[in-house]
Wavefront OBJ file of the C-alpha trace (Angstrom):
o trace
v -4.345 9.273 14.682
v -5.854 11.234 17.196
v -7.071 15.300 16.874
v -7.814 17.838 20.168
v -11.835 17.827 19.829
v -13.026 20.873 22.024
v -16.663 20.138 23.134
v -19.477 21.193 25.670
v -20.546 18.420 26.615
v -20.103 17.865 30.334
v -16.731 17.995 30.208
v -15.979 14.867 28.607
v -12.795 14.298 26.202
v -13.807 13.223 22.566
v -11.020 11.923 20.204
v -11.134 12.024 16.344
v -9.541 9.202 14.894
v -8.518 9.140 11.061
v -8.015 5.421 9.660
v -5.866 6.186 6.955
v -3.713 2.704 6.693
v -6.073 0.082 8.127
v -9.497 1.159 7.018
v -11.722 2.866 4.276
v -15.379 3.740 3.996
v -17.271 1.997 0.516
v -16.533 5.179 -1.141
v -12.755 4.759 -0.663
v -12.584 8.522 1.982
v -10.209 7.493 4.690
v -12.876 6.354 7.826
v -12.824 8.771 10.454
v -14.505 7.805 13.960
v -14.902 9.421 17.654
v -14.561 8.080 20.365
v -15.411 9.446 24.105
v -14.558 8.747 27.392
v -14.502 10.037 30.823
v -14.479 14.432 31.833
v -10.914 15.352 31.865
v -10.693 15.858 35.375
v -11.623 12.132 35.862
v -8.623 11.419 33.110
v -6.418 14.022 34.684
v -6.788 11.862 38.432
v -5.787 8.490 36.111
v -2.684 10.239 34.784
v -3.984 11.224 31.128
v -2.470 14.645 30.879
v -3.850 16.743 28.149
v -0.714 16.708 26.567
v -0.039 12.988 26.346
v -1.375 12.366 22.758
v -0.404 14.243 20.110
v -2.070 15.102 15.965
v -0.584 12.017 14.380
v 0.288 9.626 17.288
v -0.547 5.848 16.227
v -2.897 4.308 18.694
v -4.497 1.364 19.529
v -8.321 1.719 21.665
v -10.524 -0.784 22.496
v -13.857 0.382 23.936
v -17.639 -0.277 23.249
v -19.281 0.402 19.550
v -22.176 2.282 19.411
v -25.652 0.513 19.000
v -26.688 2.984 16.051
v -23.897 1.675 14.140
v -22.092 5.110 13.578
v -18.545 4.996 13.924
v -18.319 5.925 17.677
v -17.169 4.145 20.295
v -16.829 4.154 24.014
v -13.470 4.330 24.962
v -12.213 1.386 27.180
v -8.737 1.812 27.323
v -6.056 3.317 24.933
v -2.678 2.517 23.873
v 0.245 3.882 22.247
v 2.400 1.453 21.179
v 5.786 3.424 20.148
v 6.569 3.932 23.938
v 3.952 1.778 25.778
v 2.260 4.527 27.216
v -1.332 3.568 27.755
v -4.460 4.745 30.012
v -7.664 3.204 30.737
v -10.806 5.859 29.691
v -14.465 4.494 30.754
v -12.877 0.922 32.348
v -13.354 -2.482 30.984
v -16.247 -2.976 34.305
l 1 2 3 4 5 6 7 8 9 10 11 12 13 14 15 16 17 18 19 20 21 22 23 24 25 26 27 28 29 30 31 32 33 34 35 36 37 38 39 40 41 42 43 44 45 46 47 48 49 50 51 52 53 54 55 56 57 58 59 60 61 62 63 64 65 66 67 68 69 70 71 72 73 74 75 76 77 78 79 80 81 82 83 84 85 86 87 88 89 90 91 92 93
C-alpha cells in the first residue's frame, strides 16, 4: 500500500510500501520498503498524475532490488490491479 513520501532529492518520487498480507520481517513487524523512480515531471509526461495512487491502494511493482540488500527497489513499472491502471517508472531497458 503505497504513502505520499515528500523528499529533496532531485525531484524524484519515492513510494513507501507496507507489506501487511504477503510479507513479515523475522521479528514478525509488517515489512515496509521504498521504492524510487523517475522526477515527477518525467512521470507527469508518462501520464502518472500525482493523484493516481492513493494511502491504501493494492499494488503490484516490479523494479530492480538494491545491491545492499535493504528493502529498496528501483521501480520498473507499477500496477494496480482493481482497475488495471498501470505506469512504467525507470523502464524495463
Amino acid at each position: 500500500m503505497p504513502e505520499r513520501h515528500k523528499n529533496s532529492q532531485g525531484g524524484r518520487v519515492y513510494l513507501t510500501l507496507r507489506l501487511d498480507e504477503y510479507s513479515h520481517s523475522e521479528d514478525g513487524d509488517t515489512d515496509v520498503w521504498q521504492a524510487g523512480t523517475l522526477d515527477r515531471s518525467l512521470l507527469d509526461r508518462r501520464g502518472w498524475k500525482y493523484d493516481h495512487l492513493v494511502a491504501g491502494d493494492d499494488v503490484v511493482l516490479t523494479g530492480r532490488l538494491a545491491f545492499d540488500g535493504s528493502n529498496r527497489l528501483q521501480l520498473l513499472t507499477i500496477v494496480r490491479p482493481s482497475d488495471g491502471w498501470e505506469c512504467v517508472g525507470y523502464g524495463a531497458n
